[in-house]
N, C-alpha and C positions, 0 to 999 in steps of 0.2 A: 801882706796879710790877705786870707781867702777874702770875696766876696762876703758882704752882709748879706743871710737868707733874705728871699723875696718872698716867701710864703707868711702867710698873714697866720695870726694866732689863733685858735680854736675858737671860735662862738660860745659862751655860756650856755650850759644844760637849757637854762630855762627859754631861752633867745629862738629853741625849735619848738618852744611848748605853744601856741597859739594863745594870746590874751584872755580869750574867754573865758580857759581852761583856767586860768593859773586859780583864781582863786575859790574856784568848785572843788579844784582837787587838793588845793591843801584844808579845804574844810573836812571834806572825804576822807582825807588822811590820818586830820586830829579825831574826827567821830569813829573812826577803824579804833585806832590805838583804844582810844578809850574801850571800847566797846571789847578788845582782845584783853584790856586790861581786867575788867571786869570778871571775863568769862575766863580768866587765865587756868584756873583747876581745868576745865572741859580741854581747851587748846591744848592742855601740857598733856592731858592724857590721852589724847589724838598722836600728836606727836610720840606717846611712848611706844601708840599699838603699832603707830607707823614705821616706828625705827625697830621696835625689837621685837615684832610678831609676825613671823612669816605670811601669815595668811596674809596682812593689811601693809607688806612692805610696796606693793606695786601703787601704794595712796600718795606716795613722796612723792612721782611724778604725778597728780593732778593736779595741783597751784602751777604746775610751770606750764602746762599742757594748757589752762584756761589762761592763762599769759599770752601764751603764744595765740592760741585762740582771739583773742581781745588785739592784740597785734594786728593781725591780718585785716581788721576795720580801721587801721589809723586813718587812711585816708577819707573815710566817709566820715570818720569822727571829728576830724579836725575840721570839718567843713561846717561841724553842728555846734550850736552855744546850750550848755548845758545851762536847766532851769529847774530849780529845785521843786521839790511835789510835795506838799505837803501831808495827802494823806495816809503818805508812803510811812510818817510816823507813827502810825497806826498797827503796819508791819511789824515795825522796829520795837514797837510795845509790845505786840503777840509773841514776838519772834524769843521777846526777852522773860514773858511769862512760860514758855513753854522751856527754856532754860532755867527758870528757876523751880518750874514745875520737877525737872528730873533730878535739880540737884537734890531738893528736899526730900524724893521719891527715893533717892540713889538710883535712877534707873539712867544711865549714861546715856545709851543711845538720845532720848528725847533729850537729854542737856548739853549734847554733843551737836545735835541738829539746831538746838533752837538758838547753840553761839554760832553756827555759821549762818543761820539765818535771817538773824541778826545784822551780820555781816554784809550781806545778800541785799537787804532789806535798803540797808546805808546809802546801797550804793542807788537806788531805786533815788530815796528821800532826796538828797543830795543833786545828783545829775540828772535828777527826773526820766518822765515816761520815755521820750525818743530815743536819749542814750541808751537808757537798760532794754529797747524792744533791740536795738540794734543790736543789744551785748546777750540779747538774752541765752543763745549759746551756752559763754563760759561763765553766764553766771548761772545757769540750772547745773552746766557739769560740774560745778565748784561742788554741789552737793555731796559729790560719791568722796570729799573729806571726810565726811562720815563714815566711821566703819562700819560695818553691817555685813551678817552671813552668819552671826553663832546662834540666831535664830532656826537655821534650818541648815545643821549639823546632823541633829538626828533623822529626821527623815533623807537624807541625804546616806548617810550612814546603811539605811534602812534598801535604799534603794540599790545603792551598789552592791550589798551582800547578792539581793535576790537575781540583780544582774547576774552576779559570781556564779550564784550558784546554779543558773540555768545554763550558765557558755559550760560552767566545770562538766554536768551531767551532759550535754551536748558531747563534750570532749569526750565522754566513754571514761573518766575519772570518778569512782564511788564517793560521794559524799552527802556528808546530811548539813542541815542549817537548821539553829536554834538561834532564831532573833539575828543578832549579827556577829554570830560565833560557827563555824562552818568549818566541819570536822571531815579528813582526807585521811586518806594510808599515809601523806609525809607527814601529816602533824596539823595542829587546830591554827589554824588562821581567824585572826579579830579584824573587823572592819572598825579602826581605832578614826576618834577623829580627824587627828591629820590625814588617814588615808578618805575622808568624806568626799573630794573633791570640791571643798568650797571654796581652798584658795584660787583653784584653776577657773571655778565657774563666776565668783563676782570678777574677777581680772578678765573675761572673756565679755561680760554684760557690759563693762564697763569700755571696753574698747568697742563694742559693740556699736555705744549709745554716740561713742566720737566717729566711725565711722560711718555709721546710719545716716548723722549731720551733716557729714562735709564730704560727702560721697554719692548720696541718692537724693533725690528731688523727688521720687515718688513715695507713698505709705505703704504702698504693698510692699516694696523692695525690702524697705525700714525692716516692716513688721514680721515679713520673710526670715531675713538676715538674723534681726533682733531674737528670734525665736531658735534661729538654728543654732546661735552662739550660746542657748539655753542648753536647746537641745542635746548638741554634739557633745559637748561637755562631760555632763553628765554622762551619756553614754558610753562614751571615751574613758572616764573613768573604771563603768565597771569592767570594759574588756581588760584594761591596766591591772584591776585585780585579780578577774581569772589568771590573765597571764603570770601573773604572782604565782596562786596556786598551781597552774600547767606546770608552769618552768621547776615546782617547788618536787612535783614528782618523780625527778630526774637528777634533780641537783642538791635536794636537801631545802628543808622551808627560812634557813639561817644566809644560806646562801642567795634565795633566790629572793629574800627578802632587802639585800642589803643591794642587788641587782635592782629591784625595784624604786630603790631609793636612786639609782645613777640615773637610770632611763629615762622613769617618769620627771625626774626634776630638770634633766636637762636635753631629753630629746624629744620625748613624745611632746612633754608641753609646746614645745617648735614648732615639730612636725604636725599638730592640731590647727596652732595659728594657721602655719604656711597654709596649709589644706585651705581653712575660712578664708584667708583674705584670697588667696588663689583662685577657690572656686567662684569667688563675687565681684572680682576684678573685672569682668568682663560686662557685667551690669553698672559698673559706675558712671554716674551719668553727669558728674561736675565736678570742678575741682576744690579743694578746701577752702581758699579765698572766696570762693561764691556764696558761701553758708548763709543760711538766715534770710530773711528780708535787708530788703537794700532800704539809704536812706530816703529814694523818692518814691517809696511802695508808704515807708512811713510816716511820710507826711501827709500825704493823701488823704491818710485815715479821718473821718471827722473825730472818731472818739481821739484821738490821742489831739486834736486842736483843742476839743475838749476839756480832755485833762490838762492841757498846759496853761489852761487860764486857773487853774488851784496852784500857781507858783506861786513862790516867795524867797528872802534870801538865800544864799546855801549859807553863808555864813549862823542866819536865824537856826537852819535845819541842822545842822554841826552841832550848834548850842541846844535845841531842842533833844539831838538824841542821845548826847551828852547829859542832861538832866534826864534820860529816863534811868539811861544805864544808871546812875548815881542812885537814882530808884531804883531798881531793882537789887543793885548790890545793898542797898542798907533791907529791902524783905529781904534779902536769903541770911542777912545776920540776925531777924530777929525768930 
């Protein structure tokens, strides 16, 4: 008969969790559910724009990005004992009026921001100030859950036409522009929403605002970077449309349009990236793991010794934001 293995059996999930931990994060957990329970219309319709509207499909990846973000501190976190805050429920009450403010309103955005902030809020009340300074990262980047960009489609719209149509007359190509309809010898060209560039510009902010974080330690660098992943964008878009129109004089506006669909979706947007992170690479001045404040910058602080004496249960704070959401879901039925 072989040998009996000598290798010992796996360790229980929870056996690597640290004691402190165990019972902040299963209060954390039951106040989450409740509170996703609650807000489930806003979630489901986050989740719709996120799976079936292009503009908002690059939002799947930010929960796993603020994951992994939150990741990179286990070691400082496992060293800290989470202490609930109490006036973090205070939050969790705004957070949950201004959700029931948009449902009422029908106005999504505000009842879309205020279940994840909500969310946000939980994690504050729950594991209090020291954890969430240390988390504060993935939990501000948690925000861009929220979709957001149909706000400034039209001017966006607006701006690439006028882009167009100064590269077109540069080009030595006759044409005229009325609003965002912009009339050539191939044929009238519409600066249609999808061609606005909003889905390439908040996807660009948004990467933007992860590598500002975990890449530069200075404000300038940020506010530089941050700006040009505005900037270029945009701009980058309207050369994509002239190029539209250029190519369309040569090849037909049917053609050169259905070209513009190959390019722009799956080259230029690359070739944009590669360019940004390329050009900035050379100024990065830390590595991702470094992000944030450390946790002996945050104990330091007097205000946060401060705040840690308004602790109380997490079990209590579980239960407390547990009874708001109950509140709030019976206002949005009446």
């Amino acid at each position: 008969m072989p040998p009996e293995s000598t290798a010992l059996p796996a360790p229980p999930v929870s056996a690597s969790l640290p004691a402190p931990w165990r019972t902040p994060l299963a209060s954390l957990g039951a106040a989450v559910f409740v509170l996703i329970a609650v807000t489930a219309h806003s979630w489901g319709a986050m989740l719709h724009q996120w799976w079936n509207i292009d503009t908002y499909n690059h939002l799947l990846f930010v929960p796993f990005i603020a994951a992994w973000l939150a990741a990179l501190k286990e070691e400082e976190l496992a060293a800290l004992t989470p202490q609930a805050f109490w006036p973090g429920l205070l939050l969790v009450a705004a957070a949950l009026g201004l959700w029931g403010a948009g449902e009422a309103s029908g106005i999504n955005l505000l009842a879309q921001a205020g279940a994840v902030a909500a969310v946000q809020a939980a994690v504050l009340t729950v594991l209090g100030v020291r954890v969430s300074l240390l988390l504060a990262l993935p939990l501000a980047f948690a925000s861009f859950m929220v979709p957001f960009g149909d706000e400034i489609i039209a001017p966006l719209q607006t701006i690439t036409a006028e882009i167009a149509i100064a590269l077109t007359h540069l080009s030595g190509v006759p044409a005229r522009i009325e609003g965002i309809h912009i009339y050539t010898p191939a044929g009238l060209f519409i600066v249609a929403e999808a061609c606005s560039g909003v889905k390439f510009l908040i996807a660009m902010v948004t990467l933007a605002v992860l590598v500002c974080f975990t890449r530069f330690t200075h404000w300038r660098r940020r506010t530089v970077f941050l700006a040009a992943c505005i900037i270029v964008p945009i701009l980058a878009n309207g050369v994509r449309a002239w190029a539209t129109i250029y190519v369309a004089q040569f090849i037909g506006a049917e053609r050169a349009s259905g070209f513009d669909h190959i390019v722009y979706g799956w080259i230029f947007f690359a070739i944009v990236v590669v360019a940004m992170l390329g050009g900035a690479w050379r100024f990065f001045d830390r590595e991702p793991e470094d992000y944030g404040w450390r946790a002996e910058t945050i104990a330091s602080w007097p205000s946060v010794v401060r705040a840690e004496a308004l602790r109380f249960a997490p079990t209590s704070a579980a239960l407390a934001i547990i009874v708001l959401a109950g509140v709030a879901a019976l206002a949005a039925l009446l």
